[in-house]
N, C-alpha and C positions, 0 to 999 in steps of 0.2 A: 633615717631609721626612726627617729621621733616623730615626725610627720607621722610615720604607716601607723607610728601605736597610737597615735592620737586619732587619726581617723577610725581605726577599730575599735576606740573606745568611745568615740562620739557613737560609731552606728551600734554599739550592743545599746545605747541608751537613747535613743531614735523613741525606741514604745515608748517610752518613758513619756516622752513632749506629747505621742501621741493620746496618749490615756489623760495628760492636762486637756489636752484641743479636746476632748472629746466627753469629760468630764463636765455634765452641766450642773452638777451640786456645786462646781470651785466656782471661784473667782472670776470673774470676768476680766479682769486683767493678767491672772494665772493664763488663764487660756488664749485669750489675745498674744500674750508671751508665747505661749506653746505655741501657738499657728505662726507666729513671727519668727520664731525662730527655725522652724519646720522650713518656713518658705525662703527664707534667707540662705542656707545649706543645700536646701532640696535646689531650688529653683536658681542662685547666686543673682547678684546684683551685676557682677559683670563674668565676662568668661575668663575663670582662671585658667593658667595655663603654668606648671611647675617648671623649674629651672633645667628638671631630668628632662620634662617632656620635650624646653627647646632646644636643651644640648641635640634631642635623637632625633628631631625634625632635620635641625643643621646639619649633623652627619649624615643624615640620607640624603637632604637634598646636594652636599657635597660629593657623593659618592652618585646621584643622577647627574651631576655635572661631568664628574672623571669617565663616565662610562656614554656619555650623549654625544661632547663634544670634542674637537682633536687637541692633542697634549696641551700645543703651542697656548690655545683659546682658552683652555681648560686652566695651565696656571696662572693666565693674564687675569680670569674669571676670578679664580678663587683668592688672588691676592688681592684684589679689589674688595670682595664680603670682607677678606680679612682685615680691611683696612676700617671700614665701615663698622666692623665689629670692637676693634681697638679704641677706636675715637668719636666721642659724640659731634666731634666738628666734622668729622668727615661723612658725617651722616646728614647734619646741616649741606653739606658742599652738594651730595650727590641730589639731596630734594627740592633744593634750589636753580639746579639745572643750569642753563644761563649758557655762555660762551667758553667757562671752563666744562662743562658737561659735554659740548660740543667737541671742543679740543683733547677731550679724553675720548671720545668715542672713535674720529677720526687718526689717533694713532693705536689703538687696542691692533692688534695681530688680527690677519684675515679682514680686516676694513674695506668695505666695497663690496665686498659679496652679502648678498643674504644671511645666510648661515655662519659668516665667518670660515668658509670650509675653504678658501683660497690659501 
């Protein structure tokens, strides 16, 4: 809720940097400010992504998993993210791959089919 009033009050004051950038009686560093700060917001340094947006990523691609694949596959699948999601070690384990990566693939449910659909 604080986020949402903070970004509504950043953008009523958006003109505001824009009339510094664009003010050539100011300051040269006024306006250097203004466009640095413009680009900073406007353009970000990396891609942010909020905590709401990856809860509702997770819930849907959890819910393209319950509706793709069969039950068995389905709660082998999701207990595994869920595992992944609980522990940074087990994040490490699955990106490291290796002969336990192997030996988890070849007991999951449906092993040996493509699809898992056996």
């Amino acid at each position: 809720m604080l986020r949402q009033r903070l970004r509504g009050s950043f953008e009523d004051r958006i003109r505001v940097l824009e009339e510094i950038a664009d003010d050539t009686s100011a300051d040269c560093q006024d306006r250097i400010r203004g466009l640095d700060v413009l680009a900073k917001y406007g353009l970000g340094t990396v891609k942010e992504v909020s905590v709401d947006e990856v809860r509702e990523r997770v819930r849907r691609t959890v819910e393209v998993i319950r509706n793709e694949l069969p039950e068995n596959l389905t709660t082998h699948v999701i207990n595994l993210l869920r595992d992944i999601c609980r522990a940074r070690s087990a994040t490490r384990r699955v990106a490291r791959g290796g002969r336990a990566a192997d030996r988890r693939r070849s007991r999951r449910p449906g092993a040996g089919s493509e699809r898992g659909d056996s």
